[in-house]
N, C-alpha and C positions, 0 to 999 in steps of 0.2 A: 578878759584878763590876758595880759602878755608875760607869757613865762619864756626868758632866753638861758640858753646854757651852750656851751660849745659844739655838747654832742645830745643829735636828735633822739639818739636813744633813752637818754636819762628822762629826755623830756617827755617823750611817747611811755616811759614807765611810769611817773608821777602823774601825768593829766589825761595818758589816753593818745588817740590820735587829733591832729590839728582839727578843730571842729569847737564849734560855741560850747561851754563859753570861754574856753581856753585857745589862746591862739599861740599856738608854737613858734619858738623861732632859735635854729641852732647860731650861734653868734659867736666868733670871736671877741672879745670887749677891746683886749689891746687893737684892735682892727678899727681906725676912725671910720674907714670905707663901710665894713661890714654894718656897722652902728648905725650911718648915717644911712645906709641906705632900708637896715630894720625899721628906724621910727617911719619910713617913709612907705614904705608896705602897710606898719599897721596904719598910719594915717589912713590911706587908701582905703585898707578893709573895714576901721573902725570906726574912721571918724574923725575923734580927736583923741586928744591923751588927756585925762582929768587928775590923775594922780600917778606921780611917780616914785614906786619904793627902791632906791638903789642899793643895791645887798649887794653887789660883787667884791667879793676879795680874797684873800687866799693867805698861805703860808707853808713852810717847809717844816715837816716833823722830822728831828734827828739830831746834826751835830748838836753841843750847846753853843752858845751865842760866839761866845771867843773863838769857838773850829769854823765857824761858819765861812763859808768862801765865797769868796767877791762874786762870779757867780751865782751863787744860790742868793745875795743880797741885791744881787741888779733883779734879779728875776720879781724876789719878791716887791721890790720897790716900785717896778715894772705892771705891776699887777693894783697894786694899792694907791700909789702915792701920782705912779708920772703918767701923763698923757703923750701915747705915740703915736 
């Protein structure tokens, strides 16, 4: 299994260290580079990829919807919706 997250710590707290049968990987998402060059590491280590679960996304807890600033809306949009 490939667990990615930005930061290795989170990772190394949830699975342990990189080691079977969790293979870690700290990832940028917004980062095409970083992405592309993750599936091709795990290729490498794994093999192939059989299944893929795409859970990334996010959101801002706070203003309500009307306060929210063009900022905080690129971001999130940036995260969910657009490919950079």
């Amino acid at each position: 299994m490939l667990a990615v997250d930005r930061e290795r710590e989170a990772l190394v707290g949830a699975y342990g260290d990189d080691q079977a049968p969790f293979v870690i990987a700290p990832v940028d998402l917004l980062s095409q580079q970083q992405v592309v060059a993750c599936m091709q590491d795990t290729l490498k280590r794994l093999g192939r990829i059989d299944v893929l679960c795409n859970l990334a996304g996010g959101f801002d807890m706070g203003a309500s919807v009307h306060e929210t600033t063009d900022d905080a809306w690129d971001k999130m949009f940036d995260i969910n919706c657009r490919r950079r």
